[in-house]
C-alpha positions in Angstrom: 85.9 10.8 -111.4 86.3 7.9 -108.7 83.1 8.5 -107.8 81.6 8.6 -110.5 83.5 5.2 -112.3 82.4 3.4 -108.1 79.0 4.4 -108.9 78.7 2.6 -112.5 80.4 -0.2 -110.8 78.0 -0.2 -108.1 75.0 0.0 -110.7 76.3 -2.9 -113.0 77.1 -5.3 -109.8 73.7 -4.5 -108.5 71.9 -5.1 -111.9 74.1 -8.6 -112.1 72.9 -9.7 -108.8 69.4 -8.9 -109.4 69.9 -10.3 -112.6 71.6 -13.6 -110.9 68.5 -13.7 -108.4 66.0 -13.3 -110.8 67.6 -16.2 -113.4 68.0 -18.7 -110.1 64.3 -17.8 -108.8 62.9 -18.4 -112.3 64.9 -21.7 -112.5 63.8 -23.0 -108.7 59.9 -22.0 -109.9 60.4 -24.1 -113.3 61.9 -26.9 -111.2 58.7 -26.5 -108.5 56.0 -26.5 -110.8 57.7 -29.5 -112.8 57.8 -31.9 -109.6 54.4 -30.9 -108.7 53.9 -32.2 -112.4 55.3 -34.8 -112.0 54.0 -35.5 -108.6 50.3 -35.1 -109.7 51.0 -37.4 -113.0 52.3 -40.3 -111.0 49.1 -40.1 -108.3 47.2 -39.9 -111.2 48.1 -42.9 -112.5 
């Protein structure tokens, strides 16, 4: 039964911290491809 519940705990903490990586790399690309935006906009003008 230890096992077993370590296992599920295991599971959920690795599905959190993929979870937590995914969000954060989704955010830093979002924030990237805004300042190249940005960046392009500005030479632009």
């Amino acid at each position: 039964m230890r096992i077993a519940s370590q296992g599920k705990v295991t599971i959920s903490q690795v599905f959190l911290s993929t979870l937590c990586v995914a969000m954060i790399s989704i955010i830093n690309m979002f924030c990237f491809i805004g300042s190249m935006n940005q960046s392009t906009a500005w030479i632009d003008r």
